[in-house]
ChimeraX commands (.cxc) that place a marker at each C-alpha (Angstrom):
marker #1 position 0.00,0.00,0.00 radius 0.5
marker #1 position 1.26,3.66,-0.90 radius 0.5
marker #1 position 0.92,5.75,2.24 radius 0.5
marker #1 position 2.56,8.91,0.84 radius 0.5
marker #1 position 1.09,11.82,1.30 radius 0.5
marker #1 position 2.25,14.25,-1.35 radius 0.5
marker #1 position 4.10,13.93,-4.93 radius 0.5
marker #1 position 5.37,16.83,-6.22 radius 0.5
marker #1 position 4.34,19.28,-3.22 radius 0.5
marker #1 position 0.78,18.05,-4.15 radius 0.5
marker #1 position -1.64,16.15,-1.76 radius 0.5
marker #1 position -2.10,12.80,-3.77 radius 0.5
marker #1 position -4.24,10.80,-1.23 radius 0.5
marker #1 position -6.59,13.86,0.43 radius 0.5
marker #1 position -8.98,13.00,3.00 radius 0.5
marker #1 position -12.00,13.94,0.76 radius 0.5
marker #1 position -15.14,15.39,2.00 radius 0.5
marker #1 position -17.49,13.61,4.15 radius 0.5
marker #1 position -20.06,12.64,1.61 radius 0.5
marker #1 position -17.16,10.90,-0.18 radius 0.5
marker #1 position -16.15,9.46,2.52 radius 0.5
marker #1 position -19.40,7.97,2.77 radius 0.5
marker #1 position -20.17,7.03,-0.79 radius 0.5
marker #1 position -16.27,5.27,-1.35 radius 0.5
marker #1 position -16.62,3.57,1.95 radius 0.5
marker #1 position -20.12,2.11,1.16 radius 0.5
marker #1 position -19.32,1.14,-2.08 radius 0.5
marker #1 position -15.76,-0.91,-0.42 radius 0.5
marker #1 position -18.56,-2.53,1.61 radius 0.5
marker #1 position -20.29,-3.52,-1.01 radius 0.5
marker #1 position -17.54,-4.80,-3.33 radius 0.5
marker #1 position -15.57,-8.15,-2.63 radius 0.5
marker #1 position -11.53,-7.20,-2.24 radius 0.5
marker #1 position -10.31,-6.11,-5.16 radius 0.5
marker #1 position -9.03,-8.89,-7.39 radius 0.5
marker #1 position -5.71,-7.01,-8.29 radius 0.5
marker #1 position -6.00,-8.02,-12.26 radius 0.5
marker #1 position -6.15,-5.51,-15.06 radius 0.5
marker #1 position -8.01,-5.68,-17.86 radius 0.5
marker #1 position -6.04,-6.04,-21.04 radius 0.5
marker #1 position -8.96,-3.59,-22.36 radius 0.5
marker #1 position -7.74,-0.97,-20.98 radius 0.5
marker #1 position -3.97,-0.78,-22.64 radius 0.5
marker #1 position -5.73,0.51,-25.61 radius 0.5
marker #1 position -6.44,4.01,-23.17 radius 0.5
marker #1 position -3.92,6.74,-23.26 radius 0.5
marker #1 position -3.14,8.19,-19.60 radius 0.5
marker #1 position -6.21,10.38,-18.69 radius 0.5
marker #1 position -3.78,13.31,-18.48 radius 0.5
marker #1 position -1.52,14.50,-20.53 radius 0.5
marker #1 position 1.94,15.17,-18.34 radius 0.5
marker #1 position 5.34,14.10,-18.01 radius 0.5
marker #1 position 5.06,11.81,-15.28 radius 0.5
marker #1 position 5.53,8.33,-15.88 radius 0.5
marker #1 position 4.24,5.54,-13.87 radius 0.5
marker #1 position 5.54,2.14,-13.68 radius 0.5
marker #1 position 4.93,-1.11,-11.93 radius 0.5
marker #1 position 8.15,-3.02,-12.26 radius 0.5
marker #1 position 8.64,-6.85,-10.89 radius 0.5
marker #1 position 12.60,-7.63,-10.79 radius 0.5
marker #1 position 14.21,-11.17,-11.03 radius 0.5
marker #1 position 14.55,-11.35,-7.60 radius 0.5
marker #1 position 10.94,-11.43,-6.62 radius 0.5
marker #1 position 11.37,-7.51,-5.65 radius 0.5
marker #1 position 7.90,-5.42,-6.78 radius 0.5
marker #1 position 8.10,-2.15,-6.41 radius 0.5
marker #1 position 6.00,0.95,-8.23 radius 0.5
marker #1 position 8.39,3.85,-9.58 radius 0.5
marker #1 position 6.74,7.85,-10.18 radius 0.5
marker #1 position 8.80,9.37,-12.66 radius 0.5
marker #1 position 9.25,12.87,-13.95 radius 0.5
marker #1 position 12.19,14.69,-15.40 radius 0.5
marker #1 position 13.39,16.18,-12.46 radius 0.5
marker #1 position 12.36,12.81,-9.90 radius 0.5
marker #1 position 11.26,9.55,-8.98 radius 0.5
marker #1 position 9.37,8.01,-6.23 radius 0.5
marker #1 position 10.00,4.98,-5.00 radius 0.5
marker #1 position 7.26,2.29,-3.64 radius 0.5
marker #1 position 9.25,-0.06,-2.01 radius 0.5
marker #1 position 7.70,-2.41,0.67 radius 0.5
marker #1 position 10.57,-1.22,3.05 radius 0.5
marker #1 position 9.16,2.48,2.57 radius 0.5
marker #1 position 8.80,5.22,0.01 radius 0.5
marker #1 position 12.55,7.08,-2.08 radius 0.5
marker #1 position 12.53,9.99,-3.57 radius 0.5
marker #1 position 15.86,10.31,-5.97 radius 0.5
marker #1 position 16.46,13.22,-8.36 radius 0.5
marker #1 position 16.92,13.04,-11.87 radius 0.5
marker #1 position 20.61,12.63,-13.07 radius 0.5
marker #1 position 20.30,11.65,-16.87 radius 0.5
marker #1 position 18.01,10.15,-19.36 radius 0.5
marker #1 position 16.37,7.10,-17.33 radius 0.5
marker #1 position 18.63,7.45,-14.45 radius 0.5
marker #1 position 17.50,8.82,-10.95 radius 0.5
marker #1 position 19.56,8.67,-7.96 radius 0.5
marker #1 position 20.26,9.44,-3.96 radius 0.5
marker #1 position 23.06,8.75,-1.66 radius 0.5
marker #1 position 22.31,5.57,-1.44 radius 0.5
marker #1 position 19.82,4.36,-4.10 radius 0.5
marker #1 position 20.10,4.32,-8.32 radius 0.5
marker #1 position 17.22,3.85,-10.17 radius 0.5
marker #1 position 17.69,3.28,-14.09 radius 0.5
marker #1 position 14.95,2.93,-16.69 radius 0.5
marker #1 position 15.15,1.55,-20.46 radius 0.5
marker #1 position 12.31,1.21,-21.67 radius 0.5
marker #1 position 10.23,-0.70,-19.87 radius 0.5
marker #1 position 13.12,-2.77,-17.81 radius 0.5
marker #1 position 14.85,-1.31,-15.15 radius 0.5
marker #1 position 17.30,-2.04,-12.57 radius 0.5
marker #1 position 17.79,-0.89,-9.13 radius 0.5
marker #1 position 20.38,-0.64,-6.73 radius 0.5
marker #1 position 19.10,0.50,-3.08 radius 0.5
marker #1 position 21.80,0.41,0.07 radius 0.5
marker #1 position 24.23,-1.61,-1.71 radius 0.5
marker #1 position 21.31,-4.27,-3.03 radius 0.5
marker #1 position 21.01,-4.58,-6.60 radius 0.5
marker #1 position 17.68,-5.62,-8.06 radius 0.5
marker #1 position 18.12,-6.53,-12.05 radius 0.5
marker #1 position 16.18,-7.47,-15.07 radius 0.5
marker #1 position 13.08,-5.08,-13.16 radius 0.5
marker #1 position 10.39,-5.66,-16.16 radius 0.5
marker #1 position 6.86,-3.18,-16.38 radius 0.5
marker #1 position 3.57,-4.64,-16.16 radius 0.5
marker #1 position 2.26,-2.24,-17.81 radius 0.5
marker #1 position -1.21,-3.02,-17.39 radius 0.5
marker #1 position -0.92,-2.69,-13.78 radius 0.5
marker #1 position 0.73,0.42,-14.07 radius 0.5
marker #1 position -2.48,2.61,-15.69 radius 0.5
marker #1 position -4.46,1.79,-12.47 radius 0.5
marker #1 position -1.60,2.45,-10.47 radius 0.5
marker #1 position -0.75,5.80,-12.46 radius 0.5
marker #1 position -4.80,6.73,-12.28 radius 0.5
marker #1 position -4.32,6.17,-8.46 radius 0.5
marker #1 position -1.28,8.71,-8.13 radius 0.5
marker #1 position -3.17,10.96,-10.00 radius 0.5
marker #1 position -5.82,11.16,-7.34 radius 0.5
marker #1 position -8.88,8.72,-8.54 radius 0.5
marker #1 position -10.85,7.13,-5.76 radius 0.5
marker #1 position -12.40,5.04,-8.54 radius 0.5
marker #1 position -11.94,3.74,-11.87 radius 0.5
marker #1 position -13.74,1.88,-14.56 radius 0.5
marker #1 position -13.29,0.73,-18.28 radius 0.5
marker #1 position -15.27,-0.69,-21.08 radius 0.5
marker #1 position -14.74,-1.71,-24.53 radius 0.5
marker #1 position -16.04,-1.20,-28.02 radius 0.5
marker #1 position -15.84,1.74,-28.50 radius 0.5
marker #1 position -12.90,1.95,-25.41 radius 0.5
marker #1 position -13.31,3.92,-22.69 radius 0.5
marker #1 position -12.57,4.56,-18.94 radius 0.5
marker #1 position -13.86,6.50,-16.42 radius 0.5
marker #1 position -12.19,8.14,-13.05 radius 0.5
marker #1 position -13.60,9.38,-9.73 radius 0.5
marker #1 position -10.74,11.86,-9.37 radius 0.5
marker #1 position -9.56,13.58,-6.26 radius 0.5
marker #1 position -13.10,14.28,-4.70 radius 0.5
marker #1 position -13.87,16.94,-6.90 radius 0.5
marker #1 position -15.25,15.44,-10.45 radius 0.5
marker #1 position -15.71,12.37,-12.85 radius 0.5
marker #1 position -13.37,12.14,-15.64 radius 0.5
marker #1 position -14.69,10.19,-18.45 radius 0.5
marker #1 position -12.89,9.63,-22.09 radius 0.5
marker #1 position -14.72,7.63,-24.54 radius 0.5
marker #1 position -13.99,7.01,-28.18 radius 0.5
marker #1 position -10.75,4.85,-27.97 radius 0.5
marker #1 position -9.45,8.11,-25.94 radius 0.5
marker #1 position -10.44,11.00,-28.35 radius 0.5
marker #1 position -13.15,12.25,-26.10 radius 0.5
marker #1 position -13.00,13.94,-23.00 radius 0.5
marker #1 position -15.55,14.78,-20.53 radius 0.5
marker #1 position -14.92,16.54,-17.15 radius 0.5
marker #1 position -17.95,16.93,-14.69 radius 0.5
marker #1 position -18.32,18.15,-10.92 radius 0.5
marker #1 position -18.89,15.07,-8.69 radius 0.5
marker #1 position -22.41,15.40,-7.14 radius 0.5
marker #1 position -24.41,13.76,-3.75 radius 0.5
marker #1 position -23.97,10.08,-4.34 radius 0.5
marker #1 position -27.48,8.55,-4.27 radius 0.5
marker #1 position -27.17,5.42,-2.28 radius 0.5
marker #1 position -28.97,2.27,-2.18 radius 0.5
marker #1 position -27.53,0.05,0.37 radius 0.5
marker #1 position -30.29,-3.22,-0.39 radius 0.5
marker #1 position -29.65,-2.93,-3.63 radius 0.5
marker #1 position -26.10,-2.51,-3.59 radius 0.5
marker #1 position -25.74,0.63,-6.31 radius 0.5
marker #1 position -24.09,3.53,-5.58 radius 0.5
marker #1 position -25.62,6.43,-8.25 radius 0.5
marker #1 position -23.74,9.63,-9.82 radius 0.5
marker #1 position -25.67,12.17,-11.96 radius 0.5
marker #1 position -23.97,15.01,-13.00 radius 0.5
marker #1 position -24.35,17.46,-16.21 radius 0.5
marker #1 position -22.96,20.74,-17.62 radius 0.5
marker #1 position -24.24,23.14,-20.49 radius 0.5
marker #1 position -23.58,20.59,-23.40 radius 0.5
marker #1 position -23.59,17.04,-21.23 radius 0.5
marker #1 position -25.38,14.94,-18.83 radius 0.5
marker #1 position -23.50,11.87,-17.51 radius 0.5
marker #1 position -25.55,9.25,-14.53 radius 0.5
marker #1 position -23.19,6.57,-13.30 radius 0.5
marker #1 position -24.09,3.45,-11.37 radius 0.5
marker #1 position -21.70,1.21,-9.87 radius 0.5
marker #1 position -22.84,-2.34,-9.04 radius 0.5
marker #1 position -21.60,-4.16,-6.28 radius 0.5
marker #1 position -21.51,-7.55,-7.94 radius 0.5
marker #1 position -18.48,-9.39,-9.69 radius 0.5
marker #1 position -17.94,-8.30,-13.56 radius 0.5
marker #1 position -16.28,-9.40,-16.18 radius 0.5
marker #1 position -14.40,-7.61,-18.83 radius 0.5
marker #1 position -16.15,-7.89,-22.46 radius 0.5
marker #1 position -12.79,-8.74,-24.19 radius 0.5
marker #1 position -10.41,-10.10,-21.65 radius 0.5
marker #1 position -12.74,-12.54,-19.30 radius 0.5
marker #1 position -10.79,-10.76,-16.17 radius 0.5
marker #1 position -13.12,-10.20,-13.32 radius 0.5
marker #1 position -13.67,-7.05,-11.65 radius 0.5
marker #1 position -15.34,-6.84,-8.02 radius 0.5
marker #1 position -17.86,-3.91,-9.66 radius 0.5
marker #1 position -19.86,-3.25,-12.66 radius 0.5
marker #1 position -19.93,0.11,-13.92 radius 0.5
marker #1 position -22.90,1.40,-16.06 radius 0.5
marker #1 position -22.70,4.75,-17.92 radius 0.5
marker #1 position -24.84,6.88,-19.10 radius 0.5
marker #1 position -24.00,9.88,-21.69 radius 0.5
marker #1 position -26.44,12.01,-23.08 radius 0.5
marker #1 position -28.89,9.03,-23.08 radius 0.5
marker #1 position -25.87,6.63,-24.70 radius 0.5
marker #1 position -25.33,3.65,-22.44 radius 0.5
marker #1 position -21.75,2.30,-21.64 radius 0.5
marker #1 position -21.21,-0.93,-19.87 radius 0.5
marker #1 position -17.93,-1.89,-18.19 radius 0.5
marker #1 position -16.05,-3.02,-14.92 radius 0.5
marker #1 position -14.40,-1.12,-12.39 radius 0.5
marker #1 position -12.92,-0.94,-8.57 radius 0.5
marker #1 position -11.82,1.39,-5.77 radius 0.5
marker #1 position -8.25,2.75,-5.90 radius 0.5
marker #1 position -8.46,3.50,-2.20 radius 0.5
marker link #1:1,2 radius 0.2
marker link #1:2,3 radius 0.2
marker link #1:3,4 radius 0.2
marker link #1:4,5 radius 0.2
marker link #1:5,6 radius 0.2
marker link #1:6,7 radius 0.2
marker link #1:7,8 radius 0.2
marker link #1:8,9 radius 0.2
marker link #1:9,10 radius 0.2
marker link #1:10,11 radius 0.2
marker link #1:11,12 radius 0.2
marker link #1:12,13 radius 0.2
marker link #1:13,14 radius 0.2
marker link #1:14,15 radius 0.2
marker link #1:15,16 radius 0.2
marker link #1:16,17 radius 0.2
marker link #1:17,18 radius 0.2
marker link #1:18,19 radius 0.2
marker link #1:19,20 radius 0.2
marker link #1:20,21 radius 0.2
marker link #1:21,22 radius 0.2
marker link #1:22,23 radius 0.2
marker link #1:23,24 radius 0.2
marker link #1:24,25 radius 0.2
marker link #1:25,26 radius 0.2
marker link #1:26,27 radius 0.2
marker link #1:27,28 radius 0.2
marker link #1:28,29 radius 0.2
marker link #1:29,30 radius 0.2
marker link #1:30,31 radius 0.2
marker link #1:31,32 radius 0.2
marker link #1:32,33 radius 0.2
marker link #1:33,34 radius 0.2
marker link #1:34,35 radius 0.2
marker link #1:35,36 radius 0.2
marker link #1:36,37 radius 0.2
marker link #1:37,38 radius 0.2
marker link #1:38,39 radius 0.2
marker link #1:39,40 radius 0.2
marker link #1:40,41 radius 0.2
marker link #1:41,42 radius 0.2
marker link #1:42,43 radius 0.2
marker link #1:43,44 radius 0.2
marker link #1:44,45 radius 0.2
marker link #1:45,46 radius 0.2
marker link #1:46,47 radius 0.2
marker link #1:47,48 radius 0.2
marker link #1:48,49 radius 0.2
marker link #1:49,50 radius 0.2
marker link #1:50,51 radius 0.2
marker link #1:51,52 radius 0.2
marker link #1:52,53 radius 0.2
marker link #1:53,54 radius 0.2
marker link #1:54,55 radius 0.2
marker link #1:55,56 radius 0.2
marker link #1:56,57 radius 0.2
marker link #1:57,58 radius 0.2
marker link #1:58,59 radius 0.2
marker link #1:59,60 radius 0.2
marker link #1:60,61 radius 0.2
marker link #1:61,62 radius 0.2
marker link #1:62,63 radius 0.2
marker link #1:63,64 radius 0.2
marker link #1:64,65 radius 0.2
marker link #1:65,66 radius 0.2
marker link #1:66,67 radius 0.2
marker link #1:67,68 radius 0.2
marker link #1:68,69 radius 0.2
marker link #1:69,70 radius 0.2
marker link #1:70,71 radius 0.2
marker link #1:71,72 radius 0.2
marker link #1:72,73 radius 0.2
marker link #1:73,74 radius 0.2
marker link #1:74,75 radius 0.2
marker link #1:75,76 radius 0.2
marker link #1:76,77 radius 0.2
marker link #1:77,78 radius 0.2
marker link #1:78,79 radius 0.2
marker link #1:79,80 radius 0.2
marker link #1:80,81 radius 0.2
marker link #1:81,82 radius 0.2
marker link #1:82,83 radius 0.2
marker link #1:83,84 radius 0.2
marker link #1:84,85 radius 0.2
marker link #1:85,86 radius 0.2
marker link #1:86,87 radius 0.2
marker link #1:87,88 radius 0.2
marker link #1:88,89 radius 0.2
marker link #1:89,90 radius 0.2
marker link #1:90,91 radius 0.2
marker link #1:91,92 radius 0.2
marker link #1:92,93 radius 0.2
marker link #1:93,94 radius 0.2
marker link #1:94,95 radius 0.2
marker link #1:95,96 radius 0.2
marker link #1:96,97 radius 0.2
marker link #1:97,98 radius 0.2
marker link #1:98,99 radius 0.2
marker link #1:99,100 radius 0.2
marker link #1:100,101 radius 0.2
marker link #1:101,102 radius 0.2
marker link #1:102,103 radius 0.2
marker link #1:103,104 radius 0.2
marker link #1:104,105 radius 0.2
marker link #1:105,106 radius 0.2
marker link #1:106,107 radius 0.2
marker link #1:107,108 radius 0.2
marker link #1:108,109 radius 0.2
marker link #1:109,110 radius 0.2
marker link #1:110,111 radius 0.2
marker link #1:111,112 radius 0.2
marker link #1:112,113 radius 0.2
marker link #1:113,114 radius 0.2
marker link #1:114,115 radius 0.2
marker link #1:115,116 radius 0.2
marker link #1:116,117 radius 0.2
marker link #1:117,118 radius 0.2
marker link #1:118,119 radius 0.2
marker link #1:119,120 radius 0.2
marker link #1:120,121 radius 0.2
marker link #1:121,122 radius 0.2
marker link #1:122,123 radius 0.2
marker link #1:123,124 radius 0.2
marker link #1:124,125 radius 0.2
marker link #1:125,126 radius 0.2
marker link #1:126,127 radius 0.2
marker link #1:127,128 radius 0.2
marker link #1:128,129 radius 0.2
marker link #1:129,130 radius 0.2
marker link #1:130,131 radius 0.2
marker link #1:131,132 radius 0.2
marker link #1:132,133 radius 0.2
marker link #1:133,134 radius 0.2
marker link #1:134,135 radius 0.2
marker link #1:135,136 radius 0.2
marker link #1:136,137 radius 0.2
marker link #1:137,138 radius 0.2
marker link #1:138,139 radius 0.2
marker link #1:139,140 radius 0.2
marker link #1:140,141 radius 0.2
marker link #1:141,142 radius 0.2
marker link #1:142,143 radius 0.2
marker link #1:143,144 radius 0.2
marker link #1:144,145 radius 0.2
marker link #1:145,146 radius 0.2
marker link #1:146,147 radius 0.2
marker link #1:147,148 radius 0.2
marker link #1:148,149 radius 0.2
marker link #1:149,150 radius 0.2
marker link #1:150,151 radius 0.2
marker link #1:151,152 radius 0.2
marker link #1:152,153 radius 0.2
marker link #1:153,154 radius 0.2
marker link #1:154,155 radius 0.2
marker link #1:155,156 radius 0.2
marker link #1:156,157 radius 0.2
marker link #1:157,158 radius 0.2
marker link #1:158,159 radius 0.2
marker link #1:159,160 radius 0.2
marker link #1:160,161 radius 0.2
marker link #1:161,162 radius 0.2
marker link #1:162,163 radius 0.2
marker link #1:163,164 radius 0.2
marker link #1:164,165 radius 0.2
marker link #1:165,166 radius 0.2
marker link #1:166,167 radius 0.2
marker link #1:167,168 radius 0.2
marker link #1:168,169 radius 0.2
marker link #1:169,170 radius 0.2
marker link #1:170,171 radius 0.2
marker link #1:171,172 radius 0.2
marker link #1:172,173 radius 0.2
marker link #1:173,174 radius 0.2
marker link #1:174,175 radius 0.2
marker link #1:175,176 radius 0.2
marker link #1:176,177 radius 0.2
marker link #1:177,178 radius 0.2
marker link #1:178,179 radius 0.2
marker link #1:179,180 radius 0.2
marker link #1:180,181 radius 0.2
marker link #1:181,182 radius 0.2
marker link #1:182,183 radius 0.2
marker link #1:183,184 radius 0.2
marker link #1:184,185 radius 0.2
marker link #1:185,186 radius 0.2
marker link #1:186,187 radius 0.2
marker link #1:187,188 radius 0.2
marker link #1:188,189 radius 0.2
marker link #1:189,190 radius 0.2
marker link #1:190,191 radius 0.2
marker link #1:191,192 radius 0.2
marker link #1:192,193 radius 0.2
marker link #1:193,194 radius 0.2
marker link #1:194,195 radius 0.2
marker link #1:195,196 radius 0.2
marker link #1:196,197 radius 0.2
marker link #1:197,198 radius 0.2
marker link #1:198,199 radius 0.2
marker link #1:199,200 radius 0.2
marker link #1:200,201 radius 0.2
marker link #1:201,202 radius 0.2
marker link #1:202,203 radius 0.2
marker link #1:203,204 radius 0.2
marker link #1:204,205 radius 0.2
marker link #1:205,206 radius 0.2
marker link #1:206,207 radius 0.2
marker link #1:207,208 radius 0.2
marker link #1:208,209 radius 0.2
marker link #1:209,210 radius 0.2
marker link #1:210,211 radius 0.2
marker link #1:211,212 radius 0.2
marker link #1:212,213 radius 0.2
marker link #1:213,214 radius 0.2
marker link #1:214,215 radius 0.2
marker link #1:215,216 radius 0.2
marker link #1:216,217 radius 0.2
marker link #1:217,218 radius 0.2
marker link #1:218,219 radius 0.2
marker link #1:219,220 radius 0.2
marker link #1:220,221 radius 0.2
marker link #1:221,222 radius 0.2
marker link #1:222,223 radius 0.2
marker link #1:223,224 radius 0.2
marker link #1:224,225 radius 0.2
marker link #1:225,226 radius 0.2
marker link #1:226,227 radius 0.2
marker link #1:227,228 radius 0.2
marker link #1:228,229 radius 0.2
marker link #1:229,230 radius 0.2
marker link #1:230,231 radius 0.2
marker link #1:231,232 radius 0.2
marker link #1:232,233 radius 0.2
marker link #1:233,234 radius 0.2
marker link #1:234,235 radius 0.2
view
């Protein structure tokens, strides 16, 4: 588990309002634990964002796992003996007194207090729900033809891009309208073009292309358009 509390000088894990509180912690009631598997669906997605920063979720020959936060001036470190920050000393390489991260690709190695960890490789399907996570989403969901994903992002909206990633749509995160019997958790939101209504399902789903299960099933709603897909909690 990440338990940093800010990247960059930014708060990446805020406490969130109380209604938030109350809407993420109902829905973890309602959904089994989190399965851990990514969808391959959702490799087809660019990053929600458009930034530098790089995310990675790298698993080295010797059994070390370990997610890395990249930028060009750091890193972050996820280590299970505790979180690094290293600066930026060359293309792929990041480094402290005692730790040398360097990246090729998607294989790394790492050195940490003498310890060298080779032959690090990516998974990078791992990595876009662990990338969506440092970027502040509570939630996340995706669905497939036509791609898309959706975020519940840093208390404050829901994020969704549709279209295989050519269409964005921001809107402010209302009330959550919950039904505890029934196990849904309701969103509806709109703006001057848009109106979006999001249910999450606490029920197992599996993704359309892939087979992987998911411990939630997302159903979204665009301007009367329905979207079906899975989806889990981030925190």
């Amino acid at each position: 588990m990440i338990m940093i509390c800010k990247v960059n000088g930014k708060h990446m894990f805020k406490t969130g309002t109380h209604t938030l509180k109350v809407a993420i912690f109902s829905l973890l009631l309602l959904l089994n634990a989190c399965t851990g598997v990514d969808s391959k669906g959702a490799t087809s997605l660019p990053p929600t964002e458009s930034t530098s920063a790089q995310t990675f979720v790298f698993t080295c020959s010797d059994a070390l796992k370990f997610v890395a936060r990249t930028d060009n001036k750091e890193a972050w470190l996820f280590l299970p003996s505790g979180t690094i920050q290293l600066s930026h000393t060359g293309a792929g390489s990041y480094r402290n007194d005692q730790s040398h991260l360097q990246i090729n690709g998607q294989e790394a190695s790492l050195e940490d207090s003498g310890v060298k960890h080779l032959l690090c490789k990516n998974d990078r399907r791992q990595a876009i729900w662990e990338h969506a996570k440092l970027n502040g989403a509570d939630y996340r969901a995706i669905g497939n033809e036509p791609g898309w994903a959706l975020e519940i992002r840093n208390q404050e909206s829901i994020i969704l891009i549709t279209d295989y990633g050519s269409t964005r749509h921001e809107f402010t995160l209302p009330k959550p309208e919950i039904d505890e019997t029934n196990r849904i958790t309701r969103y509806q939101s709109k703006d001057s073009d848009h109106e979006l209504i999001l249910m999450i399902s606490g029920e197992a789903c599996l993704d359309s292309m892939s087979g992987e299960e998911f411990s939630s099933k997302a159903t979204v709603t665009l301007d009367g358009k329905t979207l079906q897909g899975c989806g889990r909690a981030l925190h």
